[in-house]
DODOMI-647982 format. One line per 2 residues: number of its first residue (from 1); their letters; for each residue y, x, z of C-alpha. Coordinates in steps of 0.1 Angstrom, whole numbers, plus 5000, padded with zeros to 4 digits. Each point is the difference from the previous one (the first is absolute). Example, Ala and Ser with C-alpha at 12.3 -4.5 7.8 and 13.67 -1.06 7.14 Angstrom:
REM residues 2
1) as) 4955 5123 5078; 5034 5014 4993
REM end
This chain:
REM residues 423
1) xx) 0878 3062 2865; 4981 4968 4996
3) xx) 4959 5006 5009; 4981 4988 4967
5) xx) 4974 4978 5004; 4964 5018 4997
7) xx) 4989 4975 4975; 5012 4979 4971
9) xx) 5003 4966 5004; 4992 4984 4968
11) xx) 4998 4963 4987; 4970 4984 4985
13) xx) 5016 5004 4964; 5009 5034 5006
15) xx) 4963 5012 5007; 4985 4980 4973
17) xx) 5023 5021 4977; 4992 5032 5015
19) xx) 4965 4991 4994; 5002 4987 4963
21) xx) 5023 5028 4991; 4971 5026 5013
23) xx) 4975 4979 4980; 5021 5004 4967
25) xx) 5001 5036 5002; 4962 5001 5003
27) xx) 4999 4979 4967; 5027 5022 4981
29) xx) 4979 5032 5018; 4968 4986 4988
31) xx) 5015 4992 4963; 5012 5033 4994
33) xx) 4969 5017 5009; 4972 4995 4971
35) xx) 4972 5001 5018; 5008 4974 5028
37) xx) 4980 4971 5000; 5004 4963 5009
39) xx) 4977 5006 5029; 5014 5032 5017
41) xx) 5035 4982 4994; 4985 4972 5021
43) xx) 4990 5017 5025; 5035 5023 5003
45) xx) 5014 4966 4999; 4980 4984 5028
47) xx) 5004 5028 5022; 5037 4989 5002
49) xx) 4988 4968 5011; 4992 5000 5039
51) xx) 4988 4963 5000; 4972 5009 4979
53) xx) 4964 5013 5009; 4979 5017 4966
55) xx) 4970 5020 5000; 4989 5013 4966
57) xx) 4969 5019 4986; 5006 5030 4978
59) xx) 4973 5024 4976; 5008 5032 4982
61) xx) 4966 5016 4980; 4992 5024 5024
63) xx) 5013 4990 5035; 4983 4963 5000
65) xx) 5015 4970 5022; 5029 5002 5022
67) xx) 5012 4971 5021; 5037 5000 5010
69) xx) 5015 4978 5024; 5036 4989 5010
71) xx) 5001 4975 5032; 5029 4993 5023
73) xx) 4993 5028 5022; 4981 5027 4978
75) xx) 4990 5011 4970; 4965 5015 4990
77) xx) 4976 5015 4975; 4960 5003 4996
79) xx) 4986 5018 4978; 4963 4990 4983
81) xx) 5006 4962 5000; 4973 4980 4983
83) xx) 5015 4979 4977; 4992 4988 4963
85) xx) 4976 5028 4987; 4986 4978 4978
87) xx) 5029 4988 4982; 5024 5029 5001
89) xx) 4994 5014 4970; 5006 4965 4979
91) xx) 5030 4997 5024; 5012 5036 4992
93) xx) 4993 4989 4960; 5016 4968 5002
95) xx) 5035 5021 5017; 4999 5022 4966
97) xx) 4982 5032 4990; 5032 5022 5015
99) xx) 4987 4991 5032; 4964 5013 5005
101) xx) 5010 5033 5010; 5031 4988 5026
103) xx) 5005 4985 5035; 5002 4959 4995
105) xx) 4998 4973 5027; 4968 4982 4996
107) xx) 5015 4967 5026; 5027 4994 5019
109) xx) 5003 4970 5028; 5030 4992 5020
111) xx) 5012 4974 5026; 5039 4993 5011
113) xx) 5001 4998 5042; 5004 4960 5001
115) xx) 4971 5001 4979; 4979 5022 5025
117) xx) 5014 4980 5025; 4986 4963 4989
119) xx) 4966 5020 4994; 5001 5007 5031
121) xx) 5009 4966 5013; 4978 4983 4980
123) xx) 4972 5026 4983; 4972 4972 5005
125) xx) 5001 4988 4965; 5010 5016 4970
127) xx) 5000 4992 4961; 4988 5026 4979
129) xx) 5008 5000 4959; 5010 5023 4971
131) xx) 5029 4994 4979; 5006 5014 4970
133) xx) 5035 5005 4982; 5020 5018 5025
135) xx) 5007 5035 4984; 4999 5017 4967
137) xx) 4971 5022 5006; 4979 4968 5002
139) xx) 4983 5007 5034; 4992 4970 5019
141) xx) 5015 4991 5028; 4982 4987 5037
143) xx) 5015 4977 5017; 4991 4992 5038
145) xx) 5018 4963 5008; 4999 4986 5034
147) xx) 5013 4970 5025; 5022 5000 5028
149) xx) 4993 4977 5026; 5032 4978 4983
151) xx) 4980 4994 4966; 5030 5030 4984
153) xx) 4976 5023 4974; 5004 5036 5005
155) xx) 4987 5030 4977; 4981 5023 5030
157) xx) 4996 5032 4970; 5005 5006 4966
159) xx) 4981 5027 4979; 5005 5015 4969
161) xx) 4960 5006 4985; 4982 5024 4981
163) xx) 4979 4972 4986; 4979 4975 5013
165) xx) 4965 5020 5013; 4983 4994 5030
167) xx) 5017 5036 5014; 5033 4990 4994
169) xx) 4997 4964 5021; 4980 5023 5028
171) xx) 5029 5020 5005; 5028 4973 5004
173) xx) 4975 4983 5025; 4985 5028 5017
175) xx) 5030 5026 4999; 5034 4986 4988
177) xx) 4999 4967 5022; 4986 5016 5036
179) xx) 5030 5032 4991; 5032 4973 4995
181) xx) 4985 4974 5021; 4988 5017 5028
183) xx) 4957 4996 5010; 5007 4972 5031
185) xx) 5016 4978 4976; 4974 5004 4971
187) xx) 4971 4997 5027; 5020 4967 5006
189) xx) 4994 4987 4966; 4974 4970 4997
191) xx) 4999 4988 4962; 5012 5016 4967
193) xx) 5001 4976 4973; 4997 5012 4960
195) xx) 4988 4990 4967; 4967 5009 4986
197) xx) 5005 5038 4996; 4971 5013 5002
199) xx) 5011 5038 5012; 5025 4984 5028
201) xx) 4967 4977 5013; 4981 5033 4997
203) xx) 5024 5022 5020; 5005 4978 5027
205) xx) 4965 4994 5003; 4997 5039 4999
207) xx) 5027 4998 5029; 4982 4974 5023
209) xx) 4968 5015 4998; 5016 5038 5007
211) xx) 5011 4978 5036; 5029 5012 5023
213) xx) 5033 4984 4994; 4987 4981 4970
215) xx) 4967 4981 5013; 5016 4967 5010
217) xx) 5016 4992 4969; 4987 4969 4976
219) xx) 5004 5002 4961; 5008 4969 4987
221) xx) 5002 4989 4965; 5028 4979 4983
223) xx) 4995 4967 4996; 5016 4996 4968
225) xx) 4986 5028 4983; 4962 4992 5012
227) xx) 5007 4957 4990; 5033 4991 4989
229) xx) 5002 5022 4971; 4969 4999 4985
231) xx) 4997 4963 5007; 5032 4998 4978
233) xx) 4990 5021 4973; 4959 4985 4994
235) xx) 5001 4969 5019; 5032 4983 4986
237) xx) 5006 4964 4982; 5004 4992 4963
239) xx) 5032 4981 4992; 4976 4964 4996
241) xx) 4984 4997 5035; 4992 4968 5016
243) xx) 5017 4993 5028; 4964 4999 5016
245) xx) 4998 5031 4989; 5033 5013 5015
247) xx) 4991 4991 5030; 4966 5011 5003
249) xx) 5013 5037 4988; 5028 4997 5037
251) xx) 4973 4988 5020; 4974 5029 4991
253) xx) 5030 5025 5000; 5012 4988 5037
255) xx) 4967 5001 5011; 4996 5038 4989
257) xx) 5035 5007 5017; 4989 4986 5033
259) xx) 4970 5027 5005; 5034 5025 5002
261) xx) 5022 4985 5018; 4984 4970 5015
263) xx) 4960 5005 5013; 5001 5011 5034
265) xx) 4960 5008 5000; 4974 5016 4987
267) xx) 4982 4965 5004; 5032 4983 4986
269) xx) 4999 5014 4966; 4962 4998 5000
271) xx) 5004 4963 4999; 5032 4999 4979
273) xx) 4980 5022 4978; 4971 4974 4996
275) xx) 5024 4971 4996; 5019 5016 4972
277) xx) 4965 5005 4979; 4986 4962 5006
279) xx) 5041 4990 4989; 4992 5023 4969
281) xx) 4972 4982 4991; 5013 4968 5003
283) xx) 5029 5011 4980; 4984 5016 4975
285) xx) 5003 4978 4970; 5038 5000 5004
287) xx) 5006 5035 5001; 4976 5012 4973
289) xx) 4970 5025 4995; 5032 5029 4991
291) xx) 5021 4996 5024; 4971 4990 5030
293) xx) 4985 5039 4988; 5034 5015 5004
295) xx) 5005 4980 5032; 4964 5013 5014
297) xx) 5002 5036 4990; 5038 5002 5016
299) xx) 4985 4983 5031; 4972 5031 5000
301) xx) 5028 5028 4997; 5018 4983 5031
303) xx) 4968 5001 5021; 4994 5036 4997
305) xx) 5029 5011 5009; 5006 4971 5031
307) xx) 4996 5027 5025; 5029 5015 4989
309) xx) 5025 4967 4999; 4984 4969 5016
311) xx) 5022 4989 5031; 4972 4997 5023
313) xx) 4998 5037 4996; 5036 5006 5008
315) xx) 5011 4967 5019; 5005 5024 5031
317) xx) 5021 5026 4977; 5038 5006 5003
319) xx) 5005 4986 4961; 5034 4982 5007
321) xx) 4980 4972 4979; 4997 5022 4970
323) xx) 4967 4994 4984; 5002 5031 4979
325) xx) 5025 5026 4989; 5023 4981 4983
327) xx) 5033 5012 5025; 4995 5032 4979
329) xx) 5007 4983 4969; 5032 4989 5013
331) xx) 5013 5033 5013; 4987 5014 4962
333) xx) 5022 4977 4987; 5033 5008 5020
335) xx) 4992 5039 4993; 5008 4996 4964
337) xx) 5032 4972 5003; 5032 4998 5020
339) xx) 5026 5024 5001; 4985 5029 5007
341) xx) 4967 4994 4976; 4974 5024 4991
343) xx) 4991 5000 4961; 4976 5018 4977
345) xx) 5030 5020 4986; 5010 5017 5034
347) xx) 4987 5040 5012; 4982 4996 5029
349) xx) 5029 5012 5016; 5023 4974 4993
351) xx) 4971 4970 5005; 4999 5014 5037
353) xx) 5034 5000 5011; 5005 4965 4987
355) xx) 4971 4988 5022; 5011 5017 5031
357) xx) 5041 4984 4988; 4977 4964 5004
359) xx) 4986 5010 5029; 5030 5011 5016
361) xx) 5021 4973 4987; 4979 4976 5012
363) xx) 4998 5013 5035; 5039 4994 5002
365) xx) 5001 4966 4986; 4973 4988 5027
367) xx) 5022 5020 5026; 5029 4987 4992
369) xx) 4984 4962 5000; 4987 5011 5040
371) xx) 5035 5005 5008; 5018 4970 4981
373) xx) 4975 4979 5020; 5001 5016 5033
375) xx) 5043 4992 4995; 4994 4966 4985
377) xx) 4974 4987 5023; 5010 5018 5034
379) xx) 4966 5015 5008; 5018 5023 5029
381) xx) 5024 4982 5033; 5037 4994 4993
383) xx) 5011 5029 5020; 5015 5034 4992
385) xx) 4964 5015 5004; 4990 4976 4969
387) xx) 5025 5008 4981; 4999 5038 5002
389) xx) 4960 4996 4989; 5006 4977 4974
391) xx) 5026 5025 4988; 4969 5030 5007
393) xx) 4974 4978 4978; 5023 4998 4974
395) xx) 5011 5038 5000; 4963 5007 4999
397) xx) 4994 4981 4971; 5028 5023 4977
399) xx) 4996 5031 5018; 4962 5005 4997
401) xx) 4998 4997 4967; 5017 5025 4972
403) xx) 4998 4977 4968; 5016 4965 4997
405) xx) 4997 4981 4971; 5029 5000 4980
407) xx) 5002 4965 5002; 4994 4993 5038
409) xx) 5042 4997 5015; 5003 5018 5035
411) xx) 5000 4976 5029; 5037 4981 5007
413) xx) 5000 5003 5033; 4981 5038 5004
415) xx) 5019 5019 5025; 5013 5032 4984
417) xx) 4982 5023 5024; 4969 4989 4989
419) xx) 5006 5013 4967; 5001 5035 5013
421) xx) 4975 5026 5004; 4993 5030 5012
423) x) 4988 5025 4971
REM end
């Protein structure tokens, strides 16, 4: 009698539909069970998913705060986590009144491996925003956007909120990122750059000043949010400018640009600063009393918060030449388009598993370029040793990786037995 093999050997196709077809019976489980939620069916459904890190914060009336973690290699709970006391009962509200007396998840954050991994590889900055529009129960969303040492963007965590209090951004910072990321990689991080929320500048202020893993870390504000924006909005032109005047408005605005991304001293903008009030005098008469006010008053907004965005303050900062948060924006962006989009119409449920569908499917397609250019341009020697790890690098790049993008076409010339797997 012929010995059977002690495991399967299945293809890649085969185990993503094992795992798809588990998934859909957690869905038709969850539907036919009225009081599942979107949340505990997100949960059930990323605990199918061994690429993906969560850890969660729970509250029931009577039992308080419980923390509950899911990692590569464990899973645990806490109970009596401070988190959103403040706010919980608006939260609670805000869910419906058939849920004050029940079990809810307060916030949720989660991070696919190759997303842990570029933290890891690159945790020194980070972008940090809020997006709203992701999921029908209209909590916000945090994003935290990085850059690889290639200029590629990369979302390090993703979070679904309670709401946006000064508790909430605490526990992403001081609990959720350390948990997924691990504390020598945070400890690593040198810059986080946001908009002008005032609870995120609080809690990492809160952070820094509480020391250990936190202390080195340098809040900067986003360029276009503290200038750009409201230089737009009060300092624009009328339709009938002079040219003069056209080109009195660029000048002023480059010269306000340059004190983020161009002074490289304290003494620097000092003197640029003088020089841009004697050129405001002389130019007065062109740009008018109205617009000359709105000008000035801008100008004081930027100085008192210049600590907290001038370059010379963050020359010597890993920024990737970001003078502000505005990689966030980007990744907010590609959250809600593309294939796999999250929308305002979506359970929380189904907004997560789309974003860990871009995350995956985006770690294929930048796999599958590595190997198409280690083939094309010859990176190893012409011998059989170069071919059998050209043929590895290309295996790795299918096998590592459970969901591929319906539209990405296997590899031509991918040897068959690195399509298999043991399972």
């Amino acid at each position: 009698m012929k010995q059977q093999h002690p495991h399967s050997i299945l293809s890649h196709n085969q185990i993503n539909h094992i795992r798809n077809s588990s998934i859909k019976n957690v869905i038709s489980a969850f539907e036919s069970d009225p009081s599942a939620t979107s949340m505990g069916r997100l949960i059930q459904l990323f605990s199918f998913i061994p690429t993906v890190s969560y850890v969660y914060v729970t509250h029931k009336p009577g039992t308080g705060f419980v923390k509950h973690y899911k990692g590569k290699k464990h899973q645990t709970t806490e109970d009596n986590v401070p988190i959103c006391h403040d706010d919980l009962k608006i939260f609670r509200q805000n869910q419906g009144p058939d849920t004050m007396s029940i079990e809810v998840v307060v916030i949720f954050a989660w991070s696919h491996d190759e997303e842990i991994r570029n933290f890891n590889l690159f945790p020194e900055f980070t972008a940090w925003d809020l997006t709203f529009g992701t999921n029908k129960e209209q909590r916000p969303q945090m994003l935290l956007s990085g850059m690889t040492g290639t200029k590629k963007a990369f979302t390090a965590l993703r979070a679904f909120m309670p709401n946006k209090s000064k508790e909430a951004y605490s526990w992403i910072l001081r609990v959720a990122l350390p948990t997924l990321m691990g504390k020598t990689a945070v400890q690593s991080m040198r810059c986080i750059a946001s908009d002008m929320e005032e609870n995120l500048a609080a809690s990492i202020e809160e952070a820094k000043n509480a020391g250990s893993i936190f202390k080195f870390i340098k809040h900067r504000l986003d360029y276009f949010h503290v200038f750009e924006q409201p230089w737009r909005k009060d300092c624009r032109l009328g339709s009938g400018a002079s040219m003069d005047l056209i080109t009195t408005h660029s000048n002023i605005h480059n010269w306000i640009t340059s004190w983020f991304n161009y002074c490289e001293t304290k003494e620097e903008f000092d003197v640029s600063y003088r020089n841009l009030n004697i050129y405001l005098g002389e130019k007065k008469d062109i740009i008018g009393s109205v617009l000359l006010h709105n000008i000035k008053t801008l100008i004081g907004k930027v100085l008192s918060r210049l600590e907290k965005c001038a370059h010379y303050i963050f020359k010597d900062i890993v920024t990737y030449g970001f003078i502000g948060s505005m990689l966030v924006e980007v990744s907010n962006i590609g959250v809600k388009r593309g294939h796999f989009k999250a929308t305002s119409s979506q359970k929380v449920d189904k907004s997560a598993w789309n974003q860990i569908k871009q995350a995956e499917s985006r770690s294929v397609n930048l796999y599958k370029v590595a190997a198409e250019d280690i083939k094309r341009k010859k990176l190893w020697s012409g011998f059989s040793s170069g071919n059998m790890l050209t043929a590895y690098a290309e295996g790795v790049a299918c096998v590592n990786y459970d969901v591929v993008h319906s539209k990405v076409s296997p590899l031509p010339y991918l040897p068959c037995i690195h399509h298999l797997l043991q399972y």
